[in-house]
ZAMARGU-4260 file (C-alpha; in steps of 0.2 Angstrom, whole numbers, plus 5000, padded with zeros to 4 digits):
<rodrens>
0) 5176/4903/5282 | 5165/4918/5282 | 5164/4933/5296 | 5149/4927/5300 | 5157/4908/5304
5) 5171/4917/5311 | 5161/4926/5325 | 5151/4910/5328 | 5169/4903/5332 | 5177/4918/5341
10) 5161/4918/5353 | 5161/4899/5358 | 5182/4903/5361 | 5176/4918/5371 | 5163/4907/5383
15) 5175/4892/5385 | 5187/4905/5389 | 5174/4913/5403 | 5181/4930/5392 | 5164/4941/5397
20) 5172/4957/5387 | 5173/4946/5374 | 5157/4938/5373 | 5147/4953/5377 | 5155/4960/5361
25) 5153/4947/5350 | 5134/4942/5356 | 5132/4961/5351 | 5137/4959/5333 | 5126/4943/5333
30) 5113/4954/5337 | 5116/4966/5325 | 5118/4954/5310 | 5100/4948/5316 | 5093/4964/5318
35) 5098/4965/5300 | 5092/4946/5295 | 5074/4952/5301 | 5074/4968/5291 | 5073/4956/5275
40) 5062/4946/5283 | 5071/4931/5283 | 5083/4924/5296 | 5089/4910/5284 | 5095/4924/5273
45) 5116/4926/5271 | 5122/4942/5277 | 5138/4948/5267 | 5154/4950/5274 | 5155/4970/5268
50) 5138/4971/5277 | 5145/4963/5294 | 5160/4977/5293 | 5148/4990/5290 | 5140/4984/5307
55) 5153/4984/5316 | 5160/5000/5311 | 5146/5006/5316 | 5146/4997/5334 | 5165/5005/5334
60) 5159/5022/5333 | 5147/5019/5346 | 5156/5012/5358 | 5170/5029/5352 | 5158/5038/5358
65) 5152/5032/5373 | 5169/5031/5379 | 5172/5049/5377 | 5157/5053/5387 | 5161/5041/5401
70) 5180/5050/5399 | 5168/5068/5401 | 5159/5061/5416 | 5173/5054/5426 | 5168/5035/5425
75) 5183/5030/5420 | 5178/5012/5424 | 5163/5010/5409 | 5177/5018/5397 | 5188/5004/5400
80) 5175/4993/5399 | 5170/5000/5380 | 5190/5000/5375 | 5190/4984/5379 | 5177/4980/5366
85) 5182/4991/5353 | 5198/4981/5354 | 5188/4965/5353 | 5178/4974/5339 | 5193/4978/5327
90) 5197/4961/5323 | 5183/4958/5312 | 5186/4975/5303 | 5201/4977/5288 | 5218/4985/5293
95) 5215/5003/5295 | 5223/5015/5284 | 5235/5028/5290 | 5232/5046/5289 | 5245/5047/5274
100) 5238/5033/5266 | 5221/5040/5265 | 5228/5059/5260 | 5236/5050/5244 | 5219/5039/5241
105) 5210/5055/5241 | 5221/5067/5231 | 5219/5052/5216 | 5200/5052/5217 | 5198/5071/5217
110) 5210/5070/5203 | 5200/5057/5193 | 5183/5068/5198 | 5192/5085/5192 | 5188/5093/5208
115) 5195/5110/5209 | 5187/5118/5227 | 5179/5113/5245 | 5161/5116/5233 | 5164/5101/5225
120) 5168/5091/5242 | 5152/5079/5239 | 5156/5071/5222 | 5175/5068/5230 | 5167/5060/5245
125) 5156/5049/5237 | 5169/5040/5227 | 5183/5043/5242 | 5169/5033/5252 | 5165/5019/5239
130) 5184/5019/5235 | 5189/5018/5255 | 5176/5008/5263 | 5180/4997/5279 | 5197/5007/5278
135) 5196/5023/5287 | 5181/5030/5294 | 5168/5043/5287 | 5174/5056/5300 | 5194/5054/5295
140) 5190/5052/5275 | 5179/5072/5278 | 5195/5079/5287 | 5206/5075/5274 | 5197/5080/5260
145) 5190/5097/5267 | 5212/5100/5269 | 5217/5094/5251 | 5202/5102/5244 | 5204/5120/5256
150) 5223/5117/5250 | 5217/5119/5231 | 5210/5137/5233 | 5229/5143/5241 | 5240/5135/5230
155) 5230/5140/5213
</rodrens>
């Protein structure tokens, strides 16, 4: 079964199940993967299952976001509410890795690159990207490799 099947199922579940968290977070991926039918020009067209996750990490970092500013402006109440979606959300995404497990990714691609300082943090971030995708997000991959590369310039 594709994502695609998958969220079709997981949204009928969700509105026999009257779970409104639920469905408002899976209608909102429906929406996104048309959004991205129509950009081709063709609704009939397949949408890829590496394309969905990219969606919905994307939907992920916006709800992220939104929570923190509903944190900021003491409406605690519309934080929970996109929480509880992200939660909904991260089922249809790969198992995150953990901060370890993304340090060692990275110290192997800057290796195979034959980086050697923080100027050289775009070639490692292009092939710790590709290498990483659906696995940790942009924001983490760039943290790490800023340290392991700044680590470079004190331990040589």
């Amino acid at each position: 079964m594709s994502l695609e099947e998958q969220i079709q199922q997981d949204l009928k579940e969700a509105m026999k199940a009257k779970d409104t968290v639920g469905m408002d977070a899976i209608r909102g991926i429906k929406s996104e993967i048309l959004l991205a039918k129509s950009a081709v020009g063709d609704a009939e067209h397949k949408i890829e299952d590496s394309d969905i996750i990219k969606i919905v990490q994307k939907m992920v970092k916006q709800r992220k976001e939104s929570a923190d500013i509903y944190v900021q402006q003491k409406r605690q109440d519309l934080a929970d509410n996109e929480t509880a979606q992200i939660k909904v959300l991260e089922k249809y995404l790969p198992k995150q890795m953990s901060a370890e497990e993304i340090e060692a990714t990275v110290k192997q691609v800057i290796s195979e690159v034959g980086a050697k300082s923080v100027a050289e943090m775009g070639k490692v971030m292009g092939a710790a990207s590709k290498k990483l995708a659906g696995m940790a997000d942009g924001k983490t991959i760039s943290e790490i490799v800023k340290k392991v590369l700044g680590s470079f310039g004190r331990d040589n």
